[in-house]
Biopython code that builds the backbone (N, CA, C, O; Angstrom):
import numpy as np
from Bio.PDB.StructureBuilder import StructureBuilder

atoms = [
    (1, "UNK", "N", (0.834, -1.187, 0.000)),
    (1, "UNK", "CA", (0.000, 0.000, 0.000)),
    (1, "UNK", "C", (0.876, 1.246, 0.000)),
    (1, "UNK", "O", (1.975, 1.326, 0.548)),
    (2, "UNK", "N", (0.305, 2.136, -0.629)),
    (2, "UNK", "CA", (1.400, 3.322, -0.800)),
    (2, "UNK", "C", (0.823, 4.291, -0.464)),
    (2, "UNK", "O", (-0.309, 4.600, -0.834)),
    (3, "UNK", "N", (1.899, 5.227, 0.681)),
    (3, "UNK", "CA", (1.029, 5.962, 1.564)),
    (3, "UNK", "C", (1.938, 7.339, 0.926)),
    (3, "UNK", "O", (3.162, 7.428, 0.837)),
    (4, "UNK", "N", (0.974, 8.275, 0.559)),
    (4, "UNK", "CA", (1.645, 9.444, -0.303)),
    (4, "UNK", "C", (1.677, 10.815, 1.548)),
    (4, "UNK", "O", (0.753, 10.612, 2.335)),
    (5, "UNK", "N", (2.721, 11.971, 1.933)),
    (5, "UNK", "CA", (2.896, 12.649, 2.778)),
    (5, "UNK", "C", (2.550, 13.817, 2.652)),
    (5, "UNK", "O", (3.067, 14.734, 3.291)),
    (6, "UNK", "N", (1.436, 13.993, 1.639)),
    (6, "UNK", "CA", (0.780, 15.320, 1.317)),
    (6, "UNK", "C", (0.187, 16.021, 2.970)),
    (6, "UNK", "O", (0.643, 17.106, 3.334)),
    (7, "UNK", "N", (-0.713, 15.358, 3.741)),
    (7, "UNK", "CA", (-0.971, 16.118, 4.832)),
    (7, "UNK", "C", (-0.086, 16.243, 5.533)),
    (7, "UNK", "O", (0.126, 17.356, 6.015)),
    (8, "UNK", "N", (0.682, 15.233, 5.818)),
    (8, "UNK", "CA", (2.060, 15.238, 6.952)),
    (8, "UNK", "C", (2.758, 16.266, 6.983)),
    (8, "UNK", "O", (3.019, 16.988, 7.944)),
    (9, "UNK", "N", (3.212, 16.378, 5.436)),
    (9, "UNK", "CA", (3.995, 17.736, 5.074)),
    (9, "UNK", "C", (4.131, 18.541, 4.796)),
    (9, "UNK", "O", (5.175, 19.124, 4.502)),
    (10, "UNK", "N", (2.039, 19.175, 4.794)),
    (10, "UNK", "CA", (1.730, 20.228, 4.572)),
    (10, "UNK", "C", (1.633, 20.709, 6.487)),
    (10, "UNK", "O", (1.823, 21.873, 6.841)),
    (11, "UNK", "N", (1.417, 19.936, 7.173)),
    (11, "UNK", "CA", (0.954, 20.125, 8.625)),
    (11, "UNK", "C", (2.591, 20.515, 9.172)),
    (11, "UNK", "O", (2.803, 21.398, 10.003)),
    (12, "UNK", "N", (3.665, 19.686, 8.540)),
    (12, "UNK", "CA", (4.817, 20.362, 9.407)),
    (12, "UNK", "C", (5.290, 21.421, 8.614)),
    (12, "UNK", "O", (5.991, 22.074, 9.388)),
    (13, "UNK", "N", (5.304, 21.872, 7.701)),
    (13, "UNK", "CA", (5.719, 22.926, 7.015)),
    (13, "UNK", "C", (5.004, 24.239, 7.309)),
    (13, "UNK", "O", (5.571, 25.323, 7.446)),
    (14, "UNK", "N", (3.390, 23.965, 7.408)),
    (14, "UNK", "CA", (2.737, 24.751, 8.131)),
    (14, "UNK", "C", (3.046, 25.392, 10.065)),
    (14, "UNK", "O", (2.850, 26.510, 10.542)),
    (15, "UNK", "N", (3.578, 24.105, 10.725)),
    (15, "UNK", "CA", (4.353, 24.490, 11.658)),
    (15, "UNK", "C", (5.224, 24.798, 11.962)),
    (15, "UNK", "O", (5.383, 24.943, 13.174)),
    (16, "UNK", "N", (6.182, 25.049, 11.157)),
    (16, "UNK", "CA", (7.306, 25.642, 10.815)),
    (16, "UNK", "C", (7.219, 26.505, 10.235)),
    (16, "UNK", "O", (8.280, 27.124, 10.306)),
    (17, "UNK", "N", (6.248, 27.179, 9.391)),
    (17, "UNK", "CA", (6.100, 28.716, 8.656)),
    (17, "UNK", "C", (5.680, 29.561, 9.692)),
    (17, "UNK", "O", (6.105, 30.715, 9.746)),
    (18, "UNK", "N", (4.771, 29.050, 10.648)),
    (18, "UNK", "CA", (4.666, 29.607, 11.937)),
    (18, "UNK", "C", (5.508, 30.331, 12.974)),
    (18, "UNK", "O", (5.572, 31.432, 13.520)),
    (19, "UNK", "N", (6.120, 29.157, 12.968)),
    (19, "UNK", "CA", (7.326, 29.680, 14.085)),
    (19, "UNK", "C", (8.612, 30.984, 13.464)),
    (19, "UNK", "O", (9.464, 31.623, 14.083)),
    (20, "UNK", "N", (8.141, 30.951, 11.655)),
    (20, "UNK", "CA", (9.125, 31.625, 11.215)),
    (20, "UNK", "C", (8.631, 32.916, 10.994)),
    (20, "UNK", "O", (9.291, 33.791, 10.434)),
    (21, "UNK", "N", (7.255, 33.094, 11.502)),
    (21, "UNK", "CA", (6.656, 34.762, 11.609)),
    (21, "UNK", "C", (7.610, 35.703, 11.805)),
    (21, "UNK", "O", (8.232, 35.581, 12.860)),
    (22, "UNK", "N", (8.005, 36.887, 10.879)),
    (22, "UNK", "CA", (8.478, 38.047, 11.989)),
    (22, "UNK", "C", (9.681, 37.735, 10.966)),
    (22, "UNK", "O", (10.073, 38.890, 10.797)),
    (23, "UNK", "N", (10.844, 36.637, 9.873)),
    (23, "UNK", "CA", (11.519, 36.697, 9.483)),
    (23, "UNK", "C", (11.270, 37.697, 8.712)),
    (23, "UNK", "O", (10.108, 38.101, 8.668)),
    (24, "UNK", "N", (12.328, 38.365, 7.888)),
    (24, "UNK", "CA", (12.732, 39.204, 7.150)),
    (24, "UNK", "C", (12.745, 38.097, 5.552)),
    (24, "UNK", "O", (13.466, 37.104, 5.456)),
    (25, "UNK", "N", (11.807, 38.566, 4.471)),
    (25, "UNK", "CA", (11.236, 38.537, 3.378)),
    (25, "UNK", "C", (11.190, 36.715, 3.179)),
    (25, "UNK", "O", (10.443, 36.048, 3.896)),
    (26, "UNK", "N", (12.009, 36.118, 2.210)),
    (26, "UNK", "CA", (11.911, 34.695, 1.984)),
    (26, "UNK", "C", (12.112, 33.869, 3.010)),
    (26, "UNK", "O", (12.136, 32.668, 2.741)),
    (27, "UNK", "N", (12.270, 34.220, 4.181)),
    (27, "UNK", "CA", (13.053, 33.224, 5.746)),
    (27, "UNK", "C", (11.820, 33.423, 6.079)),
    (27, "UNK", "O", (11.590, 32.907, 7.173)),
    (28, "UNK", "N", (10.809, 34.005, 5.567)),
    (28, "UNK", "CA", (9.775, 33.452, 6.369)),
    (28, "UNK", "C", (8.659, 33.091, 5.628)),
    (28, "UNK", "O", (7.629, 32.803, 6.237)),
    (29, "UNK", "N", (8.698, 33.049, 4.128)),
    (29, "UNK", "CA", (7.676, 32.652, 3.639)),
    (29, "UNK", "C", (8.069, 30.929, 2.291)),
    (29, "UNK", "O", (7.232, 30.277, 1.668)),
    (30, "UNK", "N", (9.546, 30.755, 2.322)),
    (30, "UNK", "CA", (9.950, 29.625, 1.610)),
    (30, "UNK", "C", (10.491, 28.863, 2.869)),
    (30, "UNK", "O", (11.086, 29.316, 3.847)),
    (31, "UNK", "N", (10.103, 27.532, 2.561)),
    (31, "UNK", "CA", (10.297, 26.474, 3.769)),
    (31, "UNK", "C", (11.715, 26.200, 3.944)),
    (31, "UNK", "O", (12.242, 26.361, 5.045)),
    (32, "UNK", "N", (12.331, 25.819, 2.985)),
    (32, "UNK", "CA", (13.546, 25.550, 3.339)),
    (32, "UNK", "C", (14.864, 26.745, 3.723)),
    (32, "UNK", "O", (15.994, 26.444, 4.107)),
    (33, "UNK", "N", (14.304, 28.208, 3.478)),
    (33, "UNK", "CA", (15.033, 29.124, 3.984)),
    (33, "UNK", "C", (14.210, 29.428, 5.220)),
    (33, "UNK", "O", (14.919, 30.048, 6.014)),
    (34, "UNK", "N", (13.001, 29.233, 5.683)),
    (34, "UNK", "CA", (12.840, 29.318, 6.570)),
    (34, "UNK", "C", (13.463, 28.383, 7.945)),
    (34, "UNK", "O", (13.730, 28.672, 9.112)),
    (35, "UNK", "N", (13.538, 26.990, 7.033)),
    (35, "UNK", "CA", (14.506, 26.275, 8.199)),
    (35, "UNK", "C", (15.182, 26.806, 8.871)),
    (35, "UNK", "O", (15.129, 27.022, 10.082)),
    (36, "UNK", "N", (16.245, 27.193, 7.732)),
    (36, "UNK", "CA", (17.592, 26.809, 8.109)),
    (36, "UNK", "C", (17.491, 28.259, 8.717)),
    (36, "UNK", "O", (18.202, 28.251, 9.722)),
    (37, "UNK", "N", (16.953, 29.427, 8.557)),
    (37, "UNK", "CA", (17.074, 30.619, 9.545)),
    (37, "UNK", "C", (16.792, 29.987, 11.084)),
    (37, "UNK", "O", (17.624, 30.012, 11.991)),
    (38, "UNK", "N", (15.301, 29.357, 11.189)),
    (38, "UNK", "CA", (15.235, 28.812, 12.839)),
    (38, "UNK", "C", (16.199, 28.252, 12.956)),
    (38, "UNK", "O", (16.813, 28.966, 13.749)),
    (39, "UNK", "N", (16.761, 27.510, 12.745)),
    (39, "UNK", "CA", (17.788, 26.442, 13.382)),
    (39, "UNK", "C", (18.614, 27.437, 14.144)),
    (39, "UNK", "O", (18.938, 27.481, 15.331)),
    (40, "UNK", "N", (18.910, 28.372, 12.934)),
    (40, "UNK", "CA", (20.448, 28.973, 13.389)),
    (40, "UNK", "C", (19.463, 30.146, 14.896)),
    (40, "UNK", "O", (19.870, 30.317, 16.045)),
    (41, "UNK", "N", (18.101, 30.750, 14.228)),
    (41, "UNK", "CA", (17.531, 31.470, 15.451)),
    (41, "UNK", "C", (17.486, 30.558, 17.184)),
    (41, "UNK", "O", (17.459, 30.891, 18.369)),
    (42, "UNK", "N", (17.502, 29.185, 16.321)),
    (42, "UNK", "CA", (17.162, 28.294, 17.593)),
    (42, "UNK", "C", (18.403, 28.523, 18.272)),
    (42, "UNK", "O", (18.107, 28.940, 19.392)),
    (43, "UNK", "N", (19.620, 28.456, 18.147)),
    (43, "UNK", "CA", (20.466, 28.155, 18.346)),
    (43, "UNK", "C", (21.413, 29.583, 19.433)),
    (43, "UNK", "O", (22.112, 29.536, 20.445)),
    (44, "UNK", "N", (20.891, 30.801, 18.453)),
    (44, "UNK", "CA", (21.269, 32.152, 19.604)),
    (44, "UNK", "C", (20.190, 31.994, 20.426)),
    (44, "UNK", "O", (20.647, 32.008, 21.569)),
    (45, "UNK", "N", (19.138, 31.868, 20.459)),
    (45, "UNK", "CA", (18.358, 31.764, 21.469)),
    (45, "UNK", "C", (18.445, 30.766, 22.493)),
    (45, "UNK", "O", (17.895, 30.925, 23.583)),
    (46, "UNK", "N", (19.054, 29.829, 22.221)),
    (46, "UNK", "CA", (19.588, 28.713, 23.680)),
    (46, "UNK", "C", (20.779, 29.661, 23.862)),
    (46, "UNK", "O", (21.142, 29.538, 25.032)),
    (47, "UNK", "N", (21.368, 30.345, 23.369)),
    (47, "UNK", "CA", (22.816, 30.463, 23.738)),
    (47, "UNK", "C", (23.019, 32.062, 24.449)),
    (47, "UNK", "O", (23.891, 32.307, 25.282)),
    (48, "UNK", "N", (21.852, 33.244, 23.840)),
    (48, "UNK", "CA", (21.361, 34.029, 24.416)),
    (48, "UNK", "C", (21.000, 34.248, 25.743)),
    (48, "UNK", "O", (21.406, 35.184, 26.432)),
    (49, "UNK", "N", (19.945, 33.044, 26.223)),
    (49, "UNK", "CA", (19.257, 32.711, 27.385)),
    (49, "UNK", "C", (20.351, 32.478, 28.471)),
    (49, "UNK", "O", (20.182, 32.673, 29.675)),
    (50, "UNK", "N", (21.578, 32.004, 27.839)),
    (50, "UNK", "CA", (22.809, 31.568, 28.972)),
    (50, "UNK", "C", (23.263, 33.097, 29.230)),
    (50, "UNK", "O", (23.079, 33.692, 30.291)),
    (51, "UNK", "N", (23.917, 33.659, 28.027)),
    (51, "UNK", "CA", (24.567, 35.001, 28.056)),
    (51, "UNK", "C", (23.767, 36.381, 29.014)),
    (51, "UNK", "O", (24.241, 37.366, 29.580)),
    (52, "UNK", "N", (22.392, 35.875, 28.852)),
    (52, "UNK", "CA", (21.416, 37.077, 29.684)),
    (52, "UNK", "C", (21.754, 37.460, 30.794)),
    (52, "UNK", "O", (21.728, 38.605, 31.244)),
    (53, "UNK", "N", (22.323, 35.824, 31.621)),
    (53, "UNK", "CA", (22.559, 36.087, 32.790)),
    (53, "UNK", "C", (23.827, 36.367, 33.208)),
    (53, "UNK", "O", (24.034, 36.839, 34.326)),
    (54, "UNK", "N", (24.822, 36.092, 32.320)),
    (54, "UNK", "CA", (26.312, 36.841, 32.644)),
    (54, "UNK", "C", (25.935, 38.219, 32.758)),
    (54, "UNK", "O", (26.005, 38.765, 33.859)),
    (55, "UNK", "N", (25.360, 39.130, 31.277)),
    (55, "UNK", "CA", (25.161, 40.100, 31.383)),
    (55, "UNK", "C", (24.560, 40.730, 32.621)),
    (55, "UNK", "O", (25.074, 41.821, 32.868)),
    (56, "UNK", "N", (23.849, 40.445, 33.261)),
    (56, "UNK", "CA", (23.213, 40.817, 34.131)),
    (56, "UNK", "C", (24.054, 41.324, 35.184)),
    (56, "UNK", "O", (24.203, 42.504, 35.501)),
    (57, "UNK", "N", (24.747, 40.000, 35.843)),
    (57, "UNK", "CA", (25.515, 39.754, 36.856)),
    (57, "UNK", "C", (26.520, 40.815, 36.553)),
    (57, "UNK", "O", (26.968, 41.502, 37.470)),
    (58, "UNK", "N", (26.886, 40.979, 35.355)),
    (58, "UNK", "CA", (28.015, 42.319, 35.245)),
    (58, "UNK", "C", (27.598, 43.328, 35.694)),
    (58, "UNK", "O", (28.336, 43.945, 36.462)),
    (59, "UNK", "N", (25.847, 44.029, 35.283)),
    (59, "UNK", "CA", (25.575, 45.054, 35.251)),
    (59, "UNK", "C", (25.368, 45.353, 36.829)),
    (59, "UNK", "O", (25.332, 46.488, 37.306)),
    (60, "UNK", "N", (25.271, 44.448, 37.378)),
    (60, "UNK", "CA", (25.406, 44.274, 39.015)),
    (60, "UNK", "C", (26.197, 44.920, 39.638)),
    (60, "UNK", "O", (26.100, 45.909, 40.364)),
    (61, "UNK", "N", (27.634, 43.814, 39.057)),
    (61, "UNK", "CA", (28.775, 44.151, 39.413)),
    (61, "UNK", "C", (29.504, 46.303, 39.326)),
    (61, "UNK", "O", (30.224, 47.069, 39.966)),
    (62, "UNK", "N", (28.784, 46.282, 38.287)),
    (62, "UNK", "CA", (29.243, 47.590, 37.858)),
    (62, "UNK", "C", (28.158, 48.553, 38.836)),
    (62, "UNK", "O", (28.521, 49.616, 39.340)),
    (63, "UNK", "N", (27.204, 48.156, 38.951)),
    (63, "UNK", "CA", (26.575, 49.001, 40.079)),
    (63, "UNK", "C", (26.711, 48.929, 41.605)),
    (63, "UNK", "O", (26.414, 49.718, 42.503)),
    (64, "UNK", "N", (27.264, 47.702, 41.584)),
    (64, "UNK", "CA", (28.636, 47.558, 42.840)),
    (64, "UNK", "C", (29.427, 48.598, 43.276)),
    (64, "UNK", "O", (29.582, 49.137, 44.372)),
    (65, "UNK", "N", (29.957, 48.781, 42.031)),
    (65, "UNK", "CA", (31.764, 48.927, 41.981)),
    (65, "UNK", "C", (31.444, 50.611, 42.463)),
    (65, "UNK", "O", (32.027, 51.178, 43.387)),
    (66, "UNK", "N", (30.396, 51.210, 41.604)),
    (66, "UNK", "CA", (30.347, 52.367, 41.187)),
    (66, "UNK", "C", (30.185, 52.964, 42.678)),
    (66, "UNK", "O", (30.942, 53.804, 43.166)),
    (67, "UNK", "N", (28.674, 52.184, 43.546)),
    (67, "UNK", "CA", (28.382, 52.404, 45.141)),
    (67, "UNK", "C", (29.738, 52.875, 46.381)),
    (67, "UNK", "O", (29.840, 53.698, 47.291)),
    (68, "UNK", "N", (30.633, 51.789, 45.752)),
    (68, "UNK", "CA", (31.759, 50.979, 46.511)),
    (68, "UNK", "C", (32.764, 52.355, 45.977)),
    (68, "UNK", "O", (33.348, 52.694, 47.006)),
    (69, "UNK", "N", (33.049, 52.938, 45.257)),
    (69, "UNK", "CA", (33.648, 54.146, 45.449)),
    (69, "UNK", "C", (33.613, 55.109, 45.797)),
    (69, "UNK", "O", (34.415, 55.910, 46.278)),
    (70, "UNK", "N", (32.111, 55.075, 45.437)),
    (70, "UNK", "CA", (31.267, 56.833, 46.347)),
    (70, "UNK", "C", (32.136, 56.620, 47.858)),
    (70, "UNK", "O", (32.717, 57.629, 48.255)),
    (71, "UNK", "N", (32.209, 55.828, 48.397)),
    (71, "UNK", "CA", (32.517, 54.976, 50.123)),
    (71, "UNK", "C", (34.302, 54.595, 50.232)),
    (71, "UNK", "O", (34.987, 54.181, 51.168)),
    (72, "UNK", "N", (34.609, 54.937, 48.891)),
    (72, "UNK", "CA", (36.450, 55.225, 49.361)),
    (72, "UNK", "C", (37.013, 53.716, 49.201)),
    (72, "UNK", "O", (38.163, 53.402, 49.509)),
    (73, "UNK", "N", (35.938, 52.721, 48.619)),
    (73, "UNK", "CA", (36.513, 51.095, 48.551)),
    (73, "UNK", "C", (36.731, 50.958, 46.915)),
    (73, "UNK", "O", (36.476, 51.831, 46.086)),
    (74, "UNK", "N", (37.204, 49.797, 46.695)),
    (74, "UNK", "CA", (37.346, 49.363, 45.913)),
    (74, "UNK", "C", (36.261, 48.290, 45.947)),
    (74, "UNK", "O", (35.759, 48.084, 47.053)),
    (75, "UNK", "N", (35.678, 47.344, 44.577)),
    (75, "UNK", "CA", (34.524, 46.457, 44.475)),
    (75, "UNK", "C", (35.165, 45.474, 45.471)),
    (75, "UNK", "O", (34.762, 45.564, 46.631)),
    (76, "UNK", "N", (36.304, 44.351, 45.136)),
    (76, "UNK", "CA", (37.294, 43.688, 45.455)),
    (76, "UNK", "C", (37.204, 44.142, 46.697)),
    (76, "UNK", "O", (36.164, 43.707, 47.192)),
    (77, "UNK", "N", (37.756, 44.766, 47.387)),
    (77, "UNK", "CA", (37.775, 45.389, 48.818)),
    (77, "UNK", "C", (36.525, 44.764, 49.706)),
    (77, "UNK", "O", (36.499, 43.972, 50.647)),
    (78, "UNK", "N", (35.263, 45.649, 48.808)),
    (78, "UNK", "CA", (34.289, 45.732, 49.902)),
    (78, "UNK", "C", (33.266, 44.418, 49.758)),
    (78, "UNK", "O", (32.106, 44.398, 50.169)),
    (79, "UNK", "N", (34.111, 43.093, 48.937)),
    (79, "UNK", "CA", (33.268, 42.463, 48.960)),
    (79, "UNK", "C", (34.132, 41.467, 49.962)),
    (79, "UNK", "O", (33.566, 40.625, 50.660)),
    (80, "UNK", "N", (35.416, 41.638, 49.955)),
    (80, "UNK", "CA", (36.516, 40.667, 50.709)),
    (80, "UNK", "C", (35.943, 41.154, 52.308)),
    (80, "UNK", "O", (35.541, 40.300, 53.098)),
    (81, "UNK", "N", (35.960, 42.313, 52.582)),
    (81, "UNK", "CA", (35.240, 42.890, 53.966)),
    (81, "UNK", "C", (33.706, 41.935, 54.190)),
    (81, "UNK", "O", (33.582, 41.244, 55.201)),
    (82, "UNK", "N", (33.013, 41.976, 53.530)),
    (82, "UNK", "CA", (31.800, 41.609, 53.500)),
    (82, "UNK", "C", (32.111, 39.979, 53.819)),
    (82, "UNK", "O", (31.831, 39.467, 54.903)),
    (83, "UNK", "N", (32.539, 39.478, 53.050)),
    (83, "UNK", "CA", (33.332, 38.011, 53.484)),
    (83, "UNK", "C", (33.729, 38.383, 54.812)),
    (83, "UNK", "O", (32.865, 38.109, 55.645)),
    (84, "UNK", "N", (34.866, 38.975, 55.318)),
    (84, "UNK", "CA", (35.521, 38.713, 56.697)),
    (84, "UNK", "C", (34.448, 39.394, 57.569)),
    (84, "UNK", "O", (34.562, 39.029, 58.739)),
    (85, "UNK", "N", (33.484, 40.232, 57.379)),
    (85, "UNK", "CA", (32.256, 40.398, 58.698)),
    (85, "UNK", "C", (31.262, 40.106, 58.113)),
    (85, "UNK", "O", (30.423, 40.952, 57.802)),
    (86, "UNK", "N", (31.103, 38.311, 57.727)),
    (86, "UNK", "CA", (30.117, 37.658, 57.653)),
    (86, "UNK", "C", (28.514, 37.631, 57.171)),
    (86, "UNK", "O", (27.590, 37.020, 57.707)),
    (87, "UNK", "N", (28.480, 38.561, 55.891)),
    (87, "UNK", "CA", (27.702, 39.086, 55.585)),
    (87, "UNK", "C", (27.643, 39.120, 54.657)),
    (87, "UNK", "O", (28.249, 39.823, 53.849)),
    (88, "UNK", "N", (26.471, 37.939, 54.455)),
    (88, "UNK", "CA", (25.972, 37.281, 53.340)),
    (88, "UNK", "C", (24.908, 37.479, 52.457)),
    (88, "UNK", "O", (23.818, 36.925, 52.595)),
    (89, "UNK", "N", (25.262, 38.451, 51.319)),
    (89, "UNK", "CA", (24.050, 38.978, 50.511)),
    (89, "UNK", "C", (24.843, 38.925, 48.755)),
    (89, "UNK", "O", (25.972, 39.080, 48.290)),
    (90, "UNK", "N", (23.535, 38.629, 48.261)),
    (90, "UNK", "CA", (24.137, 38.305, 46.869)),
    (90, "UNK", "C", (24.122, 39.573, 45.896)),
    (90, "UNK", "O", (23.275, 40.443, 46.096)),
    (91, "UNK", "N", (25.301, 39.738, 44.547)),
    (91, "UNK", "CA", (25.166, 41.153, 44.352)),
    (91, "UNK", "C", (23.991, 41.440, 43.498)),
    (91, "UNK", "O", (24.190, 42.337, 42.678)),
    (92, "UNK", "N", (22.416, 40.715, 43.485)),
    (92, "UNK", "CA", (21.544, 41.012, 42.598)),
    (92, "UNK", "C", (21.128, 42.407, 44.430)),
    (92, "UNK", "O", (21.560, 43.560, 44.428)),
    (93, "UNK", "N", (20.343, 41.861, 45.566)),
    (93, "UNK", "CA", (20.425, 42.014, 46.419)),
    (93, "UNK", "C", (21.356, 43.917, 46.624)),
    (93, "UNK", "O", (20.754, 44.982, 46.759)),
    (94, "UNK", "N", (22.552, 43.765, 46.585)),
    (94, "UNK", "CA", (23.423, 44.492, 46.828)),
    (94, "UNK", "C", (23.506, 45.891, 45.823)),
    (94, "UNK", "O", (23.957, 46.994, 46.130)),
    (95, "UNK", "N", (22.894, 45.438, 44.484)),
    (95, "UNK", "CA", (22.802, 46.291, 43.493)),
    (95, "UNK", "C", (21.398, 47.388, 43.859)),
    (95, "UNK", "O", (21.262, 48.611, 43.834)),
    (96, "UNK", "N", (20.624, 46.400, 44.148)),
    (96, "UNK", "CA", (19.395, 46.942, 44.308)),
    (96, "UNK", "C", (19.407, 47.947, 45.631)),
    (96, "UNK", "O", (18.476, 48.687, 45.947)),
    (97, "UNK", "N", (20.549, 47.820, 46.264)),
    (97, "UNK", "CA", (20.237, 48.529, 47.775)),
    (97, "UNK", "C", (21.639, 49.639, 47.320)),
    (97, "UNK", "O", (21.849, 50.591, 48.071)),
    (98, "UNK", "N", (22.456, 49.463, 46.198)),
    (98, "UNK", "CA", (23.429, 50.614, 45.765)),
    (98, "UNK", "C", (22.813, 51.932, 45.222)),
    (98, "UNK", "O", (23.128, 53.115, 45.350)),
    (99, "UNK", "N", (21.511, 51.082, 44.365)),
    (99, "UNK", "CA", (21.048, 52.094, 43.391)),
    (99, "UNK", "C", (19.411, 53.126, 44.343)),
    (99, "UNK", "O", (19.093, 54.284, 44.071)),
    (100, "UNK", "N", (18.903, 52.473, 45.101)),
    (100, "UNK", "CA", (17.936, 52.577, 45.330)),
    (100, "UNK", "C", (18.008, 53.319, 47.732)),
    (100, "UNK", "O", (17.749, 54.239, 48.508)),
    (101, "UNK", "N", (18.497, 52.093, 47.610)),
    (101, "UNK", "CA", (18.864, 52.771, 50.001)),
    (101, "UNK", "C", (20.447, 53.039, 49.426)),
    (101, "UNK", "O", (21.321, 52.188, 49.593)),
    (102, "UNK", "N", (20.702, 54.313, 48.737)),
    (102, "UNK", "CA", (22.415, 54.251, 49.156)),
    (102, "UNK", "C", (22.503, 54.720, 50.533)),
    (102, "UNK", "O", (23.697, 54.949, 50.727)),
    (103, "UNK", "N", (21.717, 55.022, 51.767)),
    (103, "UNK", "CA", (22.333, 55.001, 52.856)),
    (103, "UNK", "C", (22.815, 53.599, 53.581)),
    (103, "UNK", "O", (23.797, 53.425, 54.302)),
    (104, "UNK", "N", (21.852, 52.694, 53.174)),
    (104, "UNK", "CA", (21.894, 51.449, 53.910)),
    (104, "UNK", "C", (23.615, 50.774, 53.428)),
    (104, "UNK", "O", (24.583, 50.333, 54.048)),
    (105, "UNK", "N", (23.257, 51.020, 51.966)),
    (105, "UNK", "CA", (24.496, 50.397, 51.284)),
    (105, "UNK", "C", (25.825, 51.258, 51.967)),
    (105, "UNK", "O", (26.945, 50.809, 51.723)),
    (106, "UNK", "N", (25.729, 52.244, 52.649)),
    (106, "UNK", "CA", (26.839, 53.190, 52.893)),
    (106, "UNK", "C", (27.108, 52.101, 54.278)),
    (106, "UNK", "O", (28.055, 51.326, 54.142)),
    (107, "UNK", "N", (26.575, 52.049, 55.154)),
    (107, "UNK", "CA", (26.889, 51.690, 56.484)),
    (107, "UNK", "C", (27.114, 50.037, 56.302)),
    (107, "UNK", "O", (27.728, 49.576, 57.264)),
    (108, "UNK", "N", (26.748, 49.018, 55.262)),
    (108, "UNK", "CA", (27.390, 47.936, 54.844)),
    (108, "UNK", "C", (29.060, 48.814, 54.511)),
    (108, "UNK", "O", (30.076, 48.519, 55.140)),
    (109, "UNK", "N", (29.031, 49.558, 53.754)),
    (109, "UNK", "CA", (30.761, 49.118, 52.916)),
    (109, "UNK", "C", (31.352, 50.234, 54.558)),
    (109, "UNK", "O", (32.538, 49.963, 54.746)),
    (110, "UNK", "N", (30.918, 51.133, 55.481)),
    (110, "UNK", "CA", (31.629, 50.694, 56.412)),
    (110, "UNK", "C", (31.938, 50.018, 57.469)),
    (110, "UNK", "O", (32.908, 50.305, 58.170)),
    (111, "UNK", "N", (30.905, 48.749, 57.769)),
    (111, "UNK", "CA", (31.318, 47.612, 58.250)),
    (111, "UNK", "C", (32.503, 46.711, 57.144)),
    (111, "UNK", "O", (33.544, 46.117, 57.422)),
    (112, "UNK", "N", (31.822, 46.927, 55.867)),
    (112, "UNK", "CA", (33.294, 46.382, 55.425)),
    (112, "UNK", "C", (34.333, 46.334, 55.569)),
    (112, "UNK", "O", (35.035, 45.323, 55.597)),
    (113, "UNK", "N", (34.763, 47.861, 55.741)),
    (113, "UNK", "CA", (36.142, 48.320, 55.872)),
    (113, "UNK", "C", (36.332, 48.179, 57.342)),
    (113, "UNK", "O", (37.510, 47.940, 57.608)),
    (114, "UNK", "N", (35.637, 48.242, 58.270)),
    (114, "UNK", "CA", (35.905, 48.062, 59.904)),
    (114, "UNK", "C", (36.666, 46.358, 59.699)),
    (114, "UNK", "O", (37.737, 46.012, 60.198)),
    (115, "UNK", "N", (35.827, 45.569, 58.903)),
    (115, "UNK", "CA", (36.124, 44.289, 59.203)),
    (115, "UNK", "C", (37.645, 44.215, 58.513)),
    (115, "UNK", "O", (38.594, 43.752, 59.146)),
    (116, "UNK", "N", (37.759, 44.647, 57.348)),
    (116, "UNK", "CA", (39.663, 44.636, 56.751)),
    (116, "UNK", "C", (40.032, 45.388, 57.695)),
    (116, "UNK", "O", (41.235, 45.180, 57.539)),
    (117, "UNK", "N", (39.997, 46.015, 58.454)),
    (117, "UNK", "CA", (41.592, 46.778, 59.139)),
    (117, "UNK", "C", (41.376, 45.711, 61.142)),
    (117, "UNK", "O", (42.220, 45.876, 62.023)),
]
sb = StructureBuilder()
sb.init_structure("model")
sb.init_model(0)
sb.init_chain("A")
sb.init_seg("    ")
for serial, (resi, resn, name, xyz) in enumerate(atoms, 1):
    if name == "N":
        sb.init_residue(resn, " ", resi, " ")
    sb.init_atom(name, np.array(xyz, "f"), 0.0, 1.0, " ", f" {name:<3s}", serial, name[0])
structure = sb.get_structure()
């Protein structure tokens, strides 16, 4: 019996023209350039999703660093202090209290520095 893939491969091509909404001219309306664009879209987008969160953690860091000088420290400094007087807060946490309570954040980086000397 001979089974012809006319619906099969109108149903995945159709689900795949889908997902290729939003391409720029033939990547989203010819199937096989539409592939091969997802694949490669698939592919920054797993790899994106990792990078989001480095980025982040930098932009942290840099709103760290920036707090941590207004206060006469270095980032390095006032996080090694924070280590030696036991005080355990993460820099999503730490960013948010640089940019937003800089008093609170002031009297952390000088327990910091109490704890280095």
């Amino acid at each position: 019996m001979r089974v012809k893939t006319g619906f099969v491969r109108r149903q995945r091509h159709k689900k795949l023209l889908k997902q290729a909404r939003g391409f720029y001219s033939g990547r989203r309306k010819h199937f096989r350039k539409a592939k091969e664009q997802l694949e490669r879209s698939l592919v920054y987008a797993y790899r994106d999703r990792r990078q989001k969160k480095r980025d982040i953690r930098r932009l942290w860091i840099v709103r760290i660093n920036a707090a941590c000088r207004q206060n006469g420290l270095s980032y390095s400094q006032f996080i090694h202090g924070m280590k030696k007087a036991n005080i355990e807060m993460d820099r999503k946490i730490l960013a948010d209290l640089a940019m937003n309570e800089p008093s609170v954040f002031t009297e952390l980086a000088e327990s910091a520095k109490k704890a280095l000397k």
